[in-house]
C-alpha positions in Angstrom: -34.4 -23.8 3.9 -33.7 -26.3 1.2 -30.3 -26.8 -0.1 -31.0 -24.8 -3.5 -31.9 -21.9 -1.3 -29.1 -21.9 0.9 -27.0 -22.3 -2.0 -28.9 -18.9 -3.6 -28.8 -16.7 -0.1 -24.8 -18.1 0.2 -24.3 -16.4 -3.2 -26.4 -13.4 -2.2 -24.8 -12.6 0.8 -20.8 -12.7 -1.0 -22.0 -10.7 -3.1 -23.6 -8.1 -0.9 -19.9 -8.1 0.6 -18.3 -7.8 -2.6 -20.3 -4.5 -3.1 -19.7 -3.5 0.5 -16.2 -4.0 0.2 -15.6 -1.8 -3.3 -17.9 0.5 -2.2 -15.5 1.4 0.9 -12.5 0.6 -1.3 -12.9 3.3 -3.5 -14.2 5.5 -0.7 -10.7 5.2 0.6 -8.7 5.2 -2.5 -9.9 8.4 -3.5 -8.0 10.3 -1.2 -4.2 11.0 -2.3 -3.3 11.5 1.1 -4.3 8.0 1.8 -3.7 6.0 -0.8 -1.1 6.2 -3.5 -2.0 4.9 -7.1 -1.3 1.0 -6.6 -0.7 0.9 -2.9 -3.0 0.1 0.2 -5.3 -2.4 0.6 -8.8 -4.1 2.0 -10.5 -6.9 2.8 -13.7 -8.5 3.6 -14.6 -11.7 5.5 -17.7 -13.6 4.1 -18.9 -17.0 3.4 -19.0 -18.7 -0.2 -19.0 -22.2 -1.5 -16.9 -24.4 -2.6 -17.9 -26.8 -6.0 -18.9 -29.3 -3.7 -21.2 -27.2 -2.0 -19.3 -27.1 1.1 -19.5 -23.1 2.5 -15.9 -22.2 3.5 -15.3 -18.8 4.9 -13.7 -16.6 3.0 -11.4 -13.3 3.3 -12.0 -11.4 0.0 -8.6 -9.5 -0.3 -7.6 -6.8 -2.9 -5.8 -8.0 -5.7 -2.1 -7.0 -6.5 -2.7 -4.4 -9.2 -5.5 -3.3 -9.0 -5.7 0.2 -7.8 -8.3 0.6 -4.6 -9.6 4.2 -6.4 -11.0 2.5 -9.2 -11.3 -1.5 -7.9 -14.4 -4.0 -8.8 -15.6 -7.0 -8.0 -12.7 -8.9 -10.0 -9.9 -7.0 -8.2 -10.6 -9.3 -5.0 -9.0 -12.7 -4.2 -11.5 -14.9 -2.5 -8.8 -17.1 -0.3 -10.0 -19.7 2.1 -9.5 -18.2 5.6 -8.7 -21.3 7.4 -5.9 -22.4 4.8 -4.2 -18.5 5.7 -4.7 -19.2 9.3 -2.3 -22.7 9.0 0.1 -20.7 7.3 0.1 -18.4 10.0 1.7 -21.5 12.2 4.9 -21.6 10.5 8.1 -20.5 11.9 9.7 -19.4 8.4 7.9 -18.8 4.7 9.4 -16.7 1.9 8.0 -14.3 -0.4 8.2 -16.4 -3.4 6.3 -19.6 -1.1 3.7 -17.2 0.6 2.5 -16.1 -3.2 2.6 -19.7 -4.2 0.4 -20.6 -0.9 -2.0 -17.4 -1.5 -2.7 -18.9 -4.9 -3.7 -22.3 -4.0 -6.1 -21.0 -1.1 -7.7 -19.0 -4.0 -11.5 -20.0 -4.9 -10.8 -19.0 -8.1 -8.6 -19.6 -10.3 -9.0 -16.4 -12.4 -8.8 -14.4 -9.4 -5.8 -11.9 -9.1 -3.1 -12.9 -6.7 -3.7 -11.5 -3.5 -1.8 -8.7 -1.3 0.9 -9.6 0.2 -0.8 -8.9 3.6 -3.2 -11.4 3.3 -2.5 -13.7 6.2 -3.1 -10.1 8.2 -5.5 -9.2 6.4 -6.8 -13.4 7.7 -5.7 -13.2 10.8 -7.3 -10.1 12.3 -11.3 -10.7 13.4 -13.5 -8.1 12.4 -14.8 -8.6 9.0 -13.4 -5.4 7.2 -9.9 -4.7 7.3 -8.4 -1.2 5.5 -4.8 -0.5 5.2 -3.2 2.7 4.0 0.4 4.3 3.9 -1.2 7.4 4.9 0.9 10.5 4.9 0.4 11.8 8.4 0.6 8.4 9.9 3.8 8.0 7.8 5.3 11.2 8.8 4.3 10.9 12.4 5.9 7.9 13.0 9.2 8.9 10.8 10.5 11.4 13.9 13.0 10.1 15.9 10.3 9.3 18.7 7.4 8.3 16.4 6.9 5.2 18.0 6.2 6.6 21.7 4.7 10.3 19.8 2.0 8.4 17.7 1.1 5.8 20.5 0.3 9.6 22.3 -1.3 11.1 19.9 -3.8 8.1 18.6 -5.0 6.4 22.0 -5.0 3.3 23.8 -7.1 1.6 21.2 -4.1 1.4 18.8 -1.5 -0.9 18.7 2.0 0.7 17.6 4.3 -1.5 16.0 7.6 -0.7 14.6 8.9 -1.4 10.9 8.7 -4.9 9.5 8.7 -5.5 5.6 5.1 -6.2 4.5 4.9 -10.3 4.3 5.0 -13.0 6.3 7.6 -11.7 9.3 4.6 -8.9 9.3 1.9 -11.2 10.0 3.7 -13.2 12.4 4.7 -9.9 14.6 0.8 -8.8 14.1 -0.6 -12.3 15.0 1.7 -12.4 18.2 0.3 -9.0 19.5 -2.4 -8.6 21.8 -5.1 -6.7 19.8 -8.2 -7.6 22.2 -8.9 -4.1 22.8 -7.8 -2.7 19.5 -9.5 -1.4 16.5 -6.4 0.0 14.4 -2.6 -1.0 13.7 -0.3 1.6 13.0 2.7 0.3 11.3 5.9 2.9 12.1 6.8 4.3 8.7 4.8 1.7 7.1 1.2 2.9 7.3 -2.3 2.4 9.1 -4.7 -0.8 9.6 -8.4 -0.5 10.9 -10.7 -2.8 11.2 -14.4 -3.2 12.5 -17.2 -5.7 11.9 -19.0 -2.7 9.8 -17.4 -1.3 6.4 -18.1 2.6 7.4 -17.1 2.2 10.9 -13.9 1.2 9.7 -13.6 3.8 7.3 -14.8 6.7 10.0 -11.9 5.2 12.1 -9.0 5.4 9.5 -10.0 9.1 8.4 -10.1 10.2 12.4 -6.8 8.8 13.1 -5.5 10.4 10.0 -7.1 13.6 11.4 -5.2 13.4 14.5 -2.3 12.4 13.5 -2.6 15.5 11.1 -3.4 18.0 13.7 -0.4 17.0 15.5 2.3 17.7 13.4 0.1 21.1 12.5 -0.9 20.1 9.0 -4.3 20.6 7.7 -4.1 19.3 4.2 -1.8 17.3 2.3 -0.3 17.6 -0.9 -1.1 21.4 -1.5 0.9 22.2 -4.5 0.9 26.0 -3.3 0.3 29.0 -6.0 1.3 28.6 -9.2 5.1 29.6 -10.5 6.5 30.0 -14.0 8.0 26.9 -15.5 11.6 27.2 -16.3 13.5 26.0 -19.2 13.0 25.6 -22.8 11.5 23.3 -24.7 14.5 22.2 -25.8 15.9 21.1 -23.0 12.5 19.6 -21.5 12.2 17.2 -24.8 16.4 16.6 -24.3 15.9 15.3 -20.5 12.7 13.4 -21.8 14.2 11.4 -24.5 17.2 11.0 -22.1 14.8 9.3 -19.4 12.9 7.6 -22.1 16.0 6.1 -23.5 16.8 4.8 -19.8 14.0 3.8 -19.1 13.6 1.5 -22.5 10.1 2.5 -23.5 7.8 6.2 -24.4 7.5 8.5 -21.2 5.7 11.7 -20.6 7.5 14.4 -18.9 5.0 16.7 -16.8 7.1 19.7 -15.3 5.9 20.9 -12.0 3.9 24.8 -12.2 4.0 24.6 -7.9 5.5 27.3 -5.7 6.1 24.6 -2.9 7.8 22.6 -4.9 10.0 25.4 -6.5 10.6 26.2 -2.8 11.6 23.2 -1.5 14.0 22.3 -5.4 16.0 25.6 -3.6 16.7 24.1 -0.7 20.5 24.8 0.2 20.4 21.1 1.8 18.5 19.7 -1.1 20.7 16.8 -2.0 21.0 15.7 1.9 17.0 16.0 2.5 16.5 13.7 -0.7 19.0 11.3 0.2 17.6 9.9 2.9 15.0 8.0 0.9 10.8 7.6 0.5 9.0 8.4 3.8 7.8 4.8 3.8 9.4 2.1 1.5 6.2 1.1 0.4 6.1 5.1 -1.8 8.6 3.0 -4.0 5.4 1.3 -5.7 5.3 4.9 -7.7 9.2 5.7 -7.4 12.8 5.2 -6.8 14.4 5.6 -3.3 15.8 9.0 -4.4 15.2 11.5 -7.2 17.3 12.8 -10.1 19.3 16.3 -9.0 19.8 18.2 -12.6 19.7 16.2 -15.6 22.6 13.5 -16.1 20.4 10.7 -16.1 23.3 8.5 -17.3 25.1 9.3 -13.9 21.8 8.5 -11.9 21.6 4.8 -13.9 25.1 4.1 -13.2 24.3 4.5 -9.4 21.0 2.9 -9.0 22.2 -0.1 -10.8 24.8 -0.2 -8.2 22.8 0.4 -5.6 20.7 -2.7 -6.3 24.0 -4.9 -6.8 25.2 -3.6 -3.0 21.9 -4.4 -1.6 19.9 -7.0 -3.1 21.2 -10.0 -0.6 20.6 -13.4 -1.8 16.3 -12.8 -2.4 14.4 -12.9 -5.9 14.1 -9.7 -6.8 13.5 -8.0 -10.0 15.7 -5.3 -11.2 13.9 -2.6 -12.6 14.7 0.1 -15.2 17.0 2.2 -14.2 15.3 5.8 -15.4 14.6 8.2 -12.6 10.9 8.8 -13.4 7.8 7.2 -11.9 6.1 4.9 -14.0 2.6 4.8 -15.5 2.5 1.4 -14.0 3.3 0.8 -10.4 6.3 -1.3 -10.0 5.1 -3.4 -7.3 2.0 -3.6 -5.5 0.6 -4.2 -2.0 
């Protein structure tokens, strides 16, 4: 085969992946009980060419941003594999570095920056990789024994880890774990990684350990809103706490009130404010949210303590402050 050819069936074959790997994306981001708006993530290991010529294998790894429901082409970093793997040697690397490294593997320029799992996403073998914060895997491992109950409950073919933040101190646990006869990651109160040489046999392997993981805490189907109730309140008082968030907030919000018996249910809860204090089921739920909810309507109050909150906890990181308001935004805060 001549170089011109090579060159052509290179160029053919990353882009077959690049189908491959939205294809499966979306398949995945569709569900809710997956994938929040903004969160999760995937890759794909293929090989591309450098402007020299030179083929470099590539891990094509979603975007921060991008949401996996609606991803293309674009939304994927193509990062040189080997550059992630070197990474992968050092002792210490922090957050703002890592992103600075991710970049400067990139192929592309224009490319989005990359998940902050990349170096997983790198370091693990098969070719597709598909990571959710799925809500049975969540809530299974969120019980006082969810370590030892979901190790049970999945099989010997997944590795149970417990809690790291997503990053580099993530990677390094995952690349220091024997995974020889593993096809899945489960992340205690993190989430769910699977990973297979073929896109659908990954994808069949999330949505079975989901299943099981379901069946065993007796749920059958997440997020069921329940029959509809009667909203309360007047309008009044809805376009009162709206403009009161809004205000917080420092831009134009939508208030959508809830029409769900479950919900109703659960707002009645005697132990309401202890239940809701504990914080998200998985920090990574934060992407849509804050760590706890409004309880009535003095937003002023809940602004007051979130701001010092973030002064109590923050450490000595970069971090970004975010608006105060108690709604979910329109725009995930983060991304993974």
């Amino acid at each position: 085969m001549d170089g011109g050819r090579a060159m052509t069936a290179v160029k053919n074959a990353l882009q077959g992946a690049l189908e491959e790997i939205v294809r499966v994306s979306r398949e995945l981001g569709s569900d809710p009980a997956l994938v929040l708006h903004g969160g999760g993530n995937t890759s794909i290991k293929a090989m591309g060419e450098d402007v020299t010529g030179e083929q470099i294998e590539l891990v094509l790894v979603k975007g921060s941003g991008w949401d996996l429901g609606t991803i293309e082409s674009q939304g994927f970093a193509p990062l040189r594999r080997a550059r992630l793997l070197q990474l992968l040697r050092l002792e210490k690397l922090s957050d703002s570095s890592m992103v600075n490294e991710l970049r400067q593997a990139s192929l592309s320029a224009s490319a989005p920056t990359a998940s902050i799992e990349a170096l997983l996403h790198a370091h693990l073998p098969a070719r597709v990789v598909l990571h959710s914060h799925a809500d049975a895997i969540v809530a299974l491992t969120d019980q006082p024994d969810g370590l030892r109950r979901a190790a049970e409950v999945l099989g010997e073919r997944v590795a149970v880890l417990p809690y790291i933040m997503p990053g580099f101190d993530l990677a390094r646990m995952v690349a220091s774990t024997e995974l020889a006869d593993a096809d899945a990651i489960v992340l205690a109160n993190h989430g769910l990684f699977t990973f297979a040489d073929d896109a659908d046999a990954a994808l069949d392997r999330h949505r079975a350990l989901v299943a099981a993981a379901s069946a065993a805490l007796g749920m059958e189907h997440w997020g069921v809103e329940g029959e509809i109730v009667q909203r309360a309140g007047t309008p009044i008082e809805l376009a009162t706490l709206r403009r009161d968030i809004a205000r917080t907030a420092g831009r134009p919000l939508l208030l959508r009130q809830s029409a769900s018996e479950r919900a109703l249910r659960f707002a009645g809860r005697d132990d309401l404010a202890a239940v809701t204090s504990r914080g998200t089921a998985t920090p990574e739920h934060v992407i849509r949210t804050k760590r706890v909810p409004l309880l009535g309507v003095d937003v002023d109050d809940y602004s007051e303590r979130y701001l010092r909150y973030v002064a109590e906890n923050r450490g000595d990181g970069e971090y970004t402050v975010l608006d105060p308001a108690p709604a979910s935004s329109s725009t995930p805060s983060s991304a993974c």
